[in-house]
Every structure is written in structure tokens, then in C-alpha cells.
DSSP file (Angstrom, degrees, kcal/mol; ACC not computed):
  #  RESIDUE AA STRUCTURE BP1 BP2  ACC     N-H-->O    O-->H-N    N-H-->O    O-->H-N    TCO  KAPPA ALPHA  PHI   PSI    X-CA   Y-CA   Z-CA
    1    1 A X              0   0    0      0, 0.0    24,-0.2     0, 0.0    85,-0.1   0.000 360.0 360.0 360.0 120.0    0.0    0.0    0.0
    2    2 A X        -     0   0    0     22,-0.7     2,-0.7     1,-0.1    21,-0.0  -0.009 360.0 -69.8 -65.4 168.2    1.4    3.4   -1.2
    3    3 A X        -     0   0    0     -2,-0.0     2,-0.6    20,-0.0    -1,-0.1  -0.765  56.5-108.3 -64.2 104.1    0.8    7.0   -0.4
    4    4 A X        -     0   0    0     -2,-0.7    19,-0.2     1,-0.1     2,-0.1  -0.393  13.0-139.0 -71.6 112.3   -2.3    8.4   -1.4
    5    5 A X  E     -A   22   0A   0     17,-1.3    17,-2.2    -2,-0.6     2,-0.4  -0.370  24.4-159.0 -32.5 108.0   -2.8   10.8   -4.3
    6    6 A X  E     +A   21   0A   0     15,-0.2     2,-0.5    -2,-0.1    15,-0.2  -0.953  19.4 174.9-126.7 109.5   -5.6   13.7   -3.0
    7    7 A X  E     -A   20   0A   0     13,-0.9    13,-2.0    -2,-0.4     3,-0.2  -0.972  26.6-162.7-115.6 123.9   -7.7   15.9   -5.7
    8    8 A X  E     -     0   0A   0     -2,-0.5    11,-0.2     1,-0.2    -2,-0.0  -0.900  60.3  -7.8-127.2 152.9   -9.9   17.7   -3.3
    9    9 A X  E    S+     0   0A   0     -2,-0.2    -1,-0.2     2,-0.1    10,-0.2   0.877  74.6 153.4  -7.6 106.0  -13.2   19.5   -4.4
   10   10 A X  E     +     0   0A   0      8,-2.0     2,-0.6     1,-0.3     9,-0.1   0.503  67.6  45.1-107.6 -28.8  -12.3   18.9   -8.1
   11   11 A X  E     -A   18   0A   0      7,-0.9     7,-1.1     2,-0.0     2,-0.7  -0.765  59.6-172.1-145.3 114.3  -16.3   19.1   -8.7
   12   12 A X        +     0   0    0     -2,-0.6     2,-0.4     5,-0.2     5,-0.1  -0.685  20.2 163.7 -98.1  86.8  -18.8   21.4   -7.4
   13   13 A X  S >  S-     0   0    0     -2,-0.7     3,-6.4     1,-0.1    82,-0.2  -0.927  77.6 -36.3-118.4 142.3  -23.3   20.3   -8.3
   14   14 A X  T 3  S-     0   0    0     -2,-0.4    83,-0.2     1,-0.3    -1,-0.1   0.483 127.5 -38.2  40.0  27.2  -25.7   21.4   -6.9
   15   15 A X  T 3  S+     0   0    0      1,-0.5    -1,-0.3    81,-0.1    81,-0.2   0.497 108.9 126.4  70.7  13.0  -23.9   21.7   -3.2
   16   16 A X    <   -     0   0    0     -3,-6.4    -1,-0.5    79,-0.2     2,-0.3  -0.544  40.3-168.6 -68.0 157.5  -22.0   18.1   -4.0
   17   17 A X        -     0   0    0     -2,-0.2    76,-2.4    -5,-0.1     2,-0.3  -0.912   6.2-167.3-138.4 145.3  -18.4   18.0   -3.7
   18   18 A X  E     -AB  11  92A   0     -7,-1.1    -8,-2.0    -2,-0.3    -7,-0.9  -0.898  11.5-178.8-128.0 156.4  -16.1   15.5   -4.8
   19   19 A X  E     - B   0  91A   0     72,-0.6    72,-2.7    -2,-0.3     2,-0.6  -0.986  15.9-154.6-153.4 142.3  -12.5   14.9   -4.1
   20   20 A X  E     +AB   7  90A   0    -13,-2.0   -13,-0.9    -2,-0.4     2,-0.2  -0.910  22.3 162.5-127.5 110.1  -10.8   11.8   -5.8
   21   21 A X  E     +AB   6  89A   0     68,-2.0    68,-0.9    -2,-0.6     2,-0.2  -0.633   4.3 154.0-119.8-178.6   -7.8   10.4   -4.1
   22   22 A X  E     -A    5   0A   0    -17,-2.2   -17,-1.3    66,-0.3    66,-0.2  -0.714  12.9-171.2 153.3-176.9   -5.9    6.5   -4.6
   23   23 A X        -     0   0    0     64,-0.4    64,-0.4   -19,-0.2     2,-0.3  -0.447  43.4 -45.1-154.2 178.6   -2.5    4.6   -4.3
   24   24 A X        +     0   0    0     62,-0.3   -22,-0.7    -2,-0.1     2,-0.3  -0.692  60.0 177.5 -85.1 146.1   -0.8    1.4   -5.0
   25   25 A X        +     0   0    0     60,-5.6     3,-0.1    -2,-0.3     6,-0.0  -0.997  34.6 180.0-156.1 159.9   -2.6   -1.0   -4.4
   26   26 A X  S    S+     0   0    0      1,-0.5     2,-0.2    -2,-0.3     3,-0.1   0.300  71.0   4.0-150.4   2.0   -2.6   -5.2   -4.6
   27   27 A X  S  > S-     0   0    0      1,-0.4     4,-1.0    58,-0.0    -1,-0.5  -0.892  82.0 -84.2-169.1 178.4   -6.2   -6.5   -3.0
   28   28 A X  H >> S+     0   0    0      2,-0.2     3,-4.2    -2,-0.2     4,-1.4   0.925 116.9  55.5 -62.5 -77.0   -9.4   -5.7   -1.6
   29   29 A X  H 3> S+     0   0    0      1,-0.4     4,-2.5     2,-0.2    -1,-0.2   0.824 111.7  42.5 -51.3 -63.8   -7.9   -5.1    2.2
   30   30 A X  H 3> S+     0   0    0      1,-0.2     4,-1.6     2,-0.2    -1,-0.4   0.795 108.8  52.8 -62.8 -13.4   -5.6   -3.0    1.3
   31   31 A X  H <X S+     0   0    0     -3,-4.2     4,-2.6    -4,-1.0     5,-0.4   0.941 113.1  48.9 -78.2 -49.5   -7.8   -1.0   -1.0
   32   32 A X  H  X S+     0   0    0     -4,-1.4     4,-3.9     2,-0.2    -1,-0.2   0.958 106.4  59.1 -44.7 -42.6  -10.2   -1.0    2.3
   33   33 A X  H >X S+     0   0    0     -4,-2.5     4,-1.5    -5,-0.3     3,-0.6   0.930 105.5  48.9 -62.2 -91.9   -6.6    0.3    4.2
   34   34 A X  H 3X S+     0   0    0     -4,-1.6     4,-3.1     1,-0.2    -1,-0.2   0.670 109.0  51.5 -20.0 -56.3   -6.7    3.4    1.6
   35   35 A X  H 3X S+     0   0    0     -4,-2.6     4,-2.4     2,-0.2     5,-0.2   0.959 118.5  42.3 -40.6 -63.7  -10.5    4.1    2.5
   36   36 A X  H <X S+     0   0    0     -4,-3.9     4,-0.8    -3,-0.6     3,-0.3   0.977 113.6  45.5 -47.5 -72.4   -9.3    4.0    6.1
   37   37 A X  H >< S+     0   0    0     -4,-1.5     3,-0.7     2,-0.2     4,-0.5   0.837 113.9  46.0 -32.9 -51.0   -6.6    5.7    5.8
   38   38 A X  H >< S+     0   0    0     -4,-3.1     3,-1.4    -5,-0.3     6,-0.4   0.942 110.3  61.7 -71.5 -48.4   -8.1    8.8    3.5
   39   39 A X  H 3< S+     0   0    0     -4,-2.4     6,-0.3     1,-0.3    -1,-0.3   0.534  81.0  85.9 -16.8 -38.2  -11.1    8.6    6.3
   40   40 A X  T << S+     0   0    0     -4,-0.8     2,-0.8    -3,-0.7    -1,-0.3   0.869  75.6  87.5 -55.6 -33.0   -8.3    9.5    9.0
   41   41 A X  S X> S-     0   0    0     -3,-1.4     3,-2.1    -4,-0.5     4,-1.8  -0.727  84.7-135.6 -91.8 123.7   -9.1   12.9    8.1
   42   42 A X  T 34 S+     0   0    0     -2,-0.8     4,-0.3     1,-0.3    -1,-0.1   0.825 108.0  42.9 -37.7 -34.0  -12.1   14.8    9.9
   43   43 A X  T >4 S+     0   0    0      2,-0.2     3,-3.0     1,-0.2     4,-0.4   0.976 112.2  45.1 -63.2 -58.8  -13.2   15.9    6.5
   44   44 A X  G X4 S+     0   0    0     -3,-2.1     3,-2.5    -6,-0.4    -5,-0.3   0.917 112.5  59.4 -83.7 -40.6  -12.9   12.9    4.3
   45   45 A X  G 3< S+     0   0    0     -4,-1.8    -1,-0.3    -7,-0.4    -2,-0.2   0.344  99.0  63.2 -76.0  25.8  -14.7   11.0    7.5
   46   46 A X  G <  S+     0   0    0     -3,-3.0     2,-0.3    -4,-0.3    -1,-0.3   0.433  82.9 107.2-100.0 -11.6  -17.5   13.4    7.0
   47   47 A X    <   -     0   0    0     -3,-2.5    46,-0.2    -4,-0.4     3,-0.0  -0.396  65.0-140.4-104.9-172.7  -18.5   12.4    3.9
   48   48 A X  S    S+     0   0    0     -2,-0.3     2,-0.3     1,-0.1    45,-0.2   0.668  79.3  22.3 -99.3 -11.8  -21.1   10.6    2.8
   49   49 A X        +     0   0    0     43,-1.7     2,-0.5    17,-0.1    43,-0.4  -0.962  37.2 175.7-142.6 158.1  -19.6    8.4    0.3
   50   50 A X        +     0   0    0     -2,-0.3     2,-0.3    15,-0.2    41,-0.2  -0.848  21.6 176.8-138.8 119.3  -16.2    6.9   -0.9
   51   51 A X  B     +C   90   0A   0     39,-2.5    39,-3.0    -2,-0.5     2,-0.2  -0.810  14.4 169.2 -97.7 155.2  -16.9    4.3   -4.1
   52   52 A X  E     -D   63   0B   0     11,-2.1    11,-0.9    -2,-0.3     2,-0.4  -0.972  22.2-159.7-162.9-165.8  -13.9    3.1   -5.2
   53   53 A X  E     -D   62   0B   0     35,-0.4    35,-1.0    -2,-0.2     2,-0.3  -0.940   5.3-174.5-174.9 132.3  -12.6    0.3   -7.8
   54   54 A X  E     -D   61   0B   0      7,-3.1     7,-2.3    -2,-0.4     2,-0.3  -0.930  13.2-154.6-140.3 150.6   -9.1   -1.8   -8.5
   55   55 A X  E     +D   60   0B   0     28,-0.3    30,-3.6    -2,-0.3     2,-0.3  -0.932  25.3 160.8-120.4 120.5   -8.1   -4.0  -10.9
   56   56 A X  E >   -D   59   0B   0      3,-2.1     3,-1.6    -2,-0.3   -30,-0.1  -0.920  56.7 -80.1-141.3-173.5   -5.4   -6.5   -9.8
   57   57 A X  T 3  S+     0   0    0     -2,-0.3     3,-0.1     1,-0.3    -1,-0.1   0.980 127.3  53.2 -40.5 -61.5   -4.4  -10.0  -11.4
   58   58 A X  T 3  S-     0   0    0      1,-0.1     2,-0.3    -3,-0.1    -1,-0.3   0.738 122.3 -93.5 -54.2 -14.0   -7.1  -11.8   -9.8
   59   59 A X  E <   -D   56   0B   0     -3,-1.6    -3,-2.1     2,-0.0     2,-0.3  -0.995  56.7 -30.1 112.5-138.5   -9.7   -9.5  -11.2
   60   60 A X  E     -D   55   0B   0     -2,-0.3     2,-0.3    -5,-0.2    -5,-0.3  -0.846  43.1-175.6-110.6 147.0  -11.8   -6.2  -10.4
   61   61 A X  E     +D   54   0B   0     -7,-2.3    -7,-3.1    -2,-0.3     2,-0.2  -0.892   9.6 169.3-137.7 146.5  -12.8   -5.3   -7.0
   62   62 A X  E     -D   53   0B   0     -2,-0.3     2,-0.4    -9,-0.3    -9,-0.2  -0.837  24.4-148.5-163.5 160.1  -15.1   -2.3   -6.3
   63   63 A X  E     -D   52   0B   0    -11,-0.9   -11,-2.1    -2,-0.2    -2,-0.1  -0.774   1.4-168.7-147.1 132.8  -17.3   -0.5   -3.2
   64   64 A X    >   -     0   0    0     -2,-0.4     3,-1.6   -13,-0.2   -14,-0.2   0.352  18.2-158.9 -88.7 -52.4  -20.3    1.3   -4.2
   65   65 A X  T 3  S-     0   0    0      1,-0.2   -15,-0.2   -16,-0.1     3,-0.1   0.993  77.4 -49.2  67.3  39.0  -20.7    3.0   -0.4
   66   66 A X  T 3  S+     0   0    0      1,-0.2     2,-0.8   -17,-0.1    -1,-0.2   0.366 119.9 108.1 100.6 -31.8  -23.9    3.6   -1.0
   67   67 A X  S X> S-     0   0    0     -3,-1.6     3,-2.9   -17,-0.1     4,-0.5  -0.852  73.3-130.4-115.0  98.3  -23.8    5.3   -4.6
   68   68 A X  T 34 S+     0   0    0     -2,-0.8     2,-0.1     1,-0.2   -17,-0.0  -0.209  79.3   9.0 -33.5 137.6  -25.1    2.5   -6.5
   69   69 A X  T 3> S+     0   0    0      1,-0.2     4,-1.2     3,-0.0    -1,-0.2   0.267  86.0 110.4  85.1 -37.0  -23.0    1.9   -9.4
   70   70 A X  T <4 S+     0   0    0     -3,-2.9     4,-0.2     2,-0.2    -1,-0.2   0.599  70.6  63.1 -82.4 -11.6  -20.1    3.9   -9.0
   71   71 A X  T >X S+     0   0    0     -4,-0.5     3,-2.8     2,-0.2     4,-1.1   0.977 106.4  50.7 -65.2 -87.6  -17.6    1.0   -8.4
   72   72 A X  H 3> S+     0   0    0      1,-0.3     4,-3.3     2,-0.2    -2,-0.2   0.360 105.8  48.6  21.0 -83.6  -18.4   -0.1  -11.6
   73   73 A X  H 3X S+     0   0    0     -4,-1.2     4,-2.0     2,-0.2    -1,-0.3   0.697 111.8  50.3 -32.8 -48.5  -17.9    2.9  -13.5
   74   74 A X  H <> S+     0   0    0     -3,-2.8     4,-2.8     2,-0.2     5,-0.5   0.969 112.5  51.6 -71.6 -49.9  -14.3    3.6  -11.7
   75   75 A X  H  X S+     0   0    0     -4,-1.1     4,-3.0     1,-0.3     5,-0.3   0.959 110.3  47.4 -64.9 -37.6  -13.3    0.0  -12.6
   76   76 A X  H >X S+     0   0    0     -4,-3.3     3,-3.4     1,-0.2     4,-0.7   0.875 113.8  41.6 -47.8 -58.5  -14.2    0.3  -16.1
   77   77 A X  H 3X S+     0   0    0     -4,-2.0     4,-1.5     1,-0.4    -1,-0.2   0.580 108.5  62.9-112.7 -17.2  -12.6    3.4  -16.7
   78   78 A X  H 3<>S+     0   0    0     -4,-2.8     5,-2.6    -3,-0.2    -1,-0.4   0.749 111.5  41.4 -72.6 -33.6   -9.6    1.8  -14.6
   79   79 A X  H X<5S+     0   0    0     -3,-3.4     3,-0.6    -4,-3.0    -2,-0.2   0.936 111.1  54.1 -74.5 -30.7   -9.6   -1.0  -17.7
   80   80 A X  H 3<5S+     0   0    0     -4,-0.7    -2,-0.2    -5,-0.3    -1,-0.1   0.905 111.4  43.2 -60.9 -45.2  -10.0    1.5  -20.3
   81   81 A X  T 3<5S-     0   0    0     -4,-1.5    -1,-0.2    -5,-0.2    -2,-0.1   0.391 113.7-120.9 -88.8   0.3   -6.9    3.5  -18.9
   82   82 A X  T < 5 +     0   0    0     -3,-0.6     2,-0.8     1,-0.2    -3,-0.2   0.947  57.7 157.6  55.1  40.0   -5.0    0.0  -18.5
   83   83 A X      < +     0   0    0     -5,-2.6     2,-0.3    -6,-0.1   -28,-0.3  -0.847  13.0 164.0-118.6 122.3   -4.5    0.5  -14.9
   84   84 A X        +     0   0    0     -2,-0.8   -28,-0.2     1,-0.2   -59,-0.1  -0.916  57.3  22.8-137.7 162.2   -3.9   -2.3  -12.3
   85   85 A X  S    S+     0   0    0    -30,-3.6   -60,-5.6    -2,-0.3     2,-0.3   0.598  97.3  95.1  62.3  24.1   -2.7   -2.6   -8.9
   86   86 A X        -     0   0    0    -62,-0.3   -62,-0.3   -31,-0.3   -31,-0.1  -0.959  68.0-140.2-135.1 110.6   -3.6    0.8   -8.1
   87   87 A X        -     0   0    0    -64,-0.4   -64,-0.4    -2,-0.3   -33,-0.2  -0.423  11.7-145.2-102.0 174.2   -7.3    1.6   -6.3
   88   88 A X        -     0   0    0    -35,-1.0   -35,-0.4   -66,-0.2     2,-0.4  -0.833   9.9-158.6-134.8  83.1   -8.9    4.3   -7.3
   89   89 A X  E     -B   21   0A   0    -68,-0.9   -68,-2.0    -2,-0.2     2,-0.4  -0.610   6.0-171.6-113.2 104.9  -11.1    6.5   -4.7
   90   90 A X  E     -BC  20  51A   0    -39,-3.0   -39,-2.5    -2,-0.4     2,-0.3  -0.961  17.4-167.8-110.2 149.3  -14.1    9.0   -5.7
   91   91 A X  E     -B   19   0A   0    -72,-2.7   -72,-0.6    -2,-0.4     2,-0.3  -0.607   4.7-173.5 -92.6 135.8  -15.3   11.1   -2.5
   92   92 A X  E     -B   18   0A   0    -43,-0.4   -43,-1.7    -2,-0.3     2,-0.8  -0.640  25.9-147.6-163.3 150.0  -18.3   13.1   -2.3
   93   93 A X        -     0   0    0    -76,-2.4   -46,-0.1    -2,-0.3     2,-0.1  -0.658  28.4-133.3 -53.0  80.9  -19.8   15.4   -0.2
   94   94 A X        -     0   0    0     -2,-0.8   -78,-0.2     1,-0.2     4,-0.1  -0.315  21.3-168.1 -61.6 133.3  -23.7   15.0   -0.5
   95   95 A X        -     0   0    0      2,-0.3   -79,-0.2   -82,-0.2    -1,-0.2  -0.074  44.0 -95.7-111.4  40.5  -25.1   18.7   -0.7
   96   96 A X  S    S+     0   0    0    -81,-0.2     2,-0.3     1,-0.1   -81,-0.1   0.339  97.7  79.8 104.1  -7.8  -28.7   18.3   -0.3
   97   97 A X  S    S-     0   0    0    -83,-0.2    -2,-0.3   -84,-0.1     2,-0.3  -0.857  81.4-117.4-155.6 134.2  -30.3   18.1   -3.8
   98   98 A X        -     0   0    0     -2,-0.3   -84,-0.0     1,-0.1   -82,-0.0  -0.734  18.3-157.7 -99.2 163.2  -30.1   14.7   -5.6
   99   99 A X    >   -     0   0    0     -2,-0.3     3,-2.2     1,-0.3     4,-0.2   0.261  20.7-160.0-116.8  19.4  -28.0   15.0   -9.1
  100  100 A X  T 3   -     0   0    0      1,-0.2     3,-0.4     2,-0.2     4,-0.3  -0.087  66.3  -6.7  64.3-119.6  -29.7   11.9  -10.6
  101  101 A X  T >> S+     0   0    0      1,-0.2     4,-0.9     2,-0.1     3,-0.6   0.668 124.6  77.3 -92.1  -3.2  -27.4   10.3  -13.8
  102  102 A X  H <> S+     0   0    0     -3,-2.2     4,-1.1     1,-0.2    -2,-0.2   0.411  76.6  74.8 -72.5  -1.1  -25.2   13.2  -13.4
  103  103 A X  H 3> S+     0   0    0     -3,-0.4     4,-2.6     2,-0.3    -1,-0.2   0.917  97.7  38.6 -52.2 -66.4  -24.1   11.5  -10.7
  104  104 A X  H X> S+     0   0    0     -3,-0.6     4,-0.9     1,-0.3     3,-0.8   0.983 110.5  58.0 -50.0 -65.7  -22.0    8.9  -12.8
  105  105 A X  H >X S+     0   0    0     -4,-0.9     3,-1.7     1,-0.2     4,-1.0   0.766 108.2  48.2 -58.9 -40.1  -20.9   11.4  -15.3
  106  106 A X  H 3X S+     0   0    0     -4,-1.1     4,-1.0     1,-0.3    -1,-0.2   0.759 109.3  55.4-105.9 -40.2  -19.1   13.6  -12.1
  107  107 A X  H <X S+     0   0    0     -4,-2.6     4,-0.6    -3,-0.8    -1,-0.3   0.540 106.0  47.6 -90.9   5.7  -17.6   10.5  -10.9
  108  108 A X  H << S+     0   0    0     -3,-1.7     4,-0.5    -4,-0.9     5,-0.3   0.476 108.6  54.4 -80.2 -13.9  -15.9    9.8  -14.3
  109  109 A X  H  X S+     0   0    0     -4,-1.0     4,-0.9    -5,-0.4     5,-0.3   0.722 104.9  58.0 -77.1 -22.6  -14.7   13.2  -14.4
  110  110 A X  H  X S+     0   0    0     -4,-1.0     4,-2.3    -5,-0.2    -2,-0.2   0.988 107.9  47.3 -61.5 -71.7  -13.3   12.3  -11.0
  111  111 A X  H  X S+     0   0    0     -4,-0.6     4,-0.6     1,-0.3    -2,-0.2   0.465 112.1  42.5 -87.1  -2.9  -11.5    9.6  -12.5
  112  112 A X  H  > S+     0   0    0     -4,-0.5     4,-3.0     2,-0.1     5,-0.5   0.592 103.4  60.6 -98.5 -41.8  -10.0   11.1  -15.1
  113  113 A X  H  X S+     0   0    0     -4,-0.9     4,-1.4    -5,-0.3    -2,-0.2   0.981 110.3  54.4 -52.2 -34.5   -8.9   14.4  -13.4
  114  114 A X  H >X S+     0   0    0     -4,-2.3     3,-2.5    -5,-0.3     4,-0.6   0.969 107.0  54.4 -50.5 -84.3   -6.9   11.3  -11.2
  115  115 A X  H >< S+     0   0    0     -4,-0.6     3,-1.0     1,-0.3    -2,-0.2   0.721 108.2  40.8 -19.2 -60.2   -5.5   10.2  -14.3
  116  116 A X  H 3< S+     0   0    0     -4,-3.0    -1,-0.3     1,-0.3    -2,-0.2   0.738 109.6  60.8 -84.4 -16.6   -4.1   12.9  -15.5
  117  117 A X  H <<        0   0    0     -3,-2.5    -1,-0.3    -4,-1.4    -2,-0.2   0.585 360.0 360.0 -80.5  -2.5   -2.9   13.9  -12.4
  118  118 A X    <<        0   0    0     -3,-1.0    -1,-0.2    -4,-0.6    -2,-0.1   0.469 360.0 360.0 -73.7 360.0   -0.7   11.0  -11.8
């Protein structure tokens, strides 16, 4: 388990916020160990979700947290992007107002704004 990579509010709807962190990473516990970890901070353990999604040898593992779907989403985009052993974390704040399917699209903009920032 690596040092985690932290893009904080990278995307602002409707009083949402998201922040998109992740690490090296090599199975579901440690991917849980990142959650935790990012979750040591009062902020990140105020919000209301962390999905998140890895690819390793054995296959994909993913967390929804609640936002139906959104594991999914990261691990595709985590295949697309040829990315293994590494988890991939999206954050968000709920701000009061649900944002529907715009949900998904915010948490692939999450996961690219990662990308390119690694």
C-alpha cells in the first residue's frame, strides 16, 4: 500500500463535492486500508460516500458506499486506462439536492482528473 494521491473539491453540483484520491494498491484489504486511511481525516470522515474500484491480477474489486454503481464505473474506466494494482477512490460530499445520472458522469470526471494527475 502506497501513499495516497488527493484531488480535493475537483467538482462542485448542486452543493455536491467530490474529491478523488488513490495509491498502489494489490487486493481488496488494502484497497479498504486506503478508505481508512483517507477517512483519518475529519473531512474525508464526514463524507457521505467513498466508491472506489481496483483491478489486480485476480480481477476487479469495487465499493459502491452507497452510490449505486459507481464502483463499476471507476473499474471500467480503470480498464480502459490500463490501470492495475492501483485503487482508485471518488469522494463526495452530499449537498442536499439529488443530481440523478449526473451522478455517474461527475464520478468519471473524478477519475480522469486522477489520471491525468498521476
Amino acid at each position: 500500500m502506497g501513499p495516497l494521491l488527493i484531488l480535493d473539491n475537483i467538482i462542485l453540483d448542486r452543493g455536491s463535492r467530490y474529491a478523488v484520491s488513490g495509491g498502489a494498491c494489490a487486493s481488496e484489504a488494502e484497497a479498504r486500508g486506503l478508505v481508512s486511511a483517507l477517512k483519518a481525516d475529519k473531512k474525508f470522515a464526514r463524507a457521505t460516500h467513498h466508491s472506489w474500484g481496483l483491478l489486480t491480477a485476480q480481477g476487479a474489486v469495487k465499493a459502491d458506499d452507497g452510490e449505486a454503481g459507481a464502483g463499476m464505473v471507476i473499474v471500467r474506466m480503470l480498464e480502459r486506462a490500463g490501470l492495475r494494482d492501483h485503487a482508485v477512490i471518488v469522494t463526495r460530499w452530499y449537498g442536499g439536492k439529488p443530481l440523478g445520472g449526473d451522478r455517474f458522469r461527475h464520478v468519471q470526471e473524478a477519475v480522469r482528473v486522477y489520471l491525468a494527475g498521476m
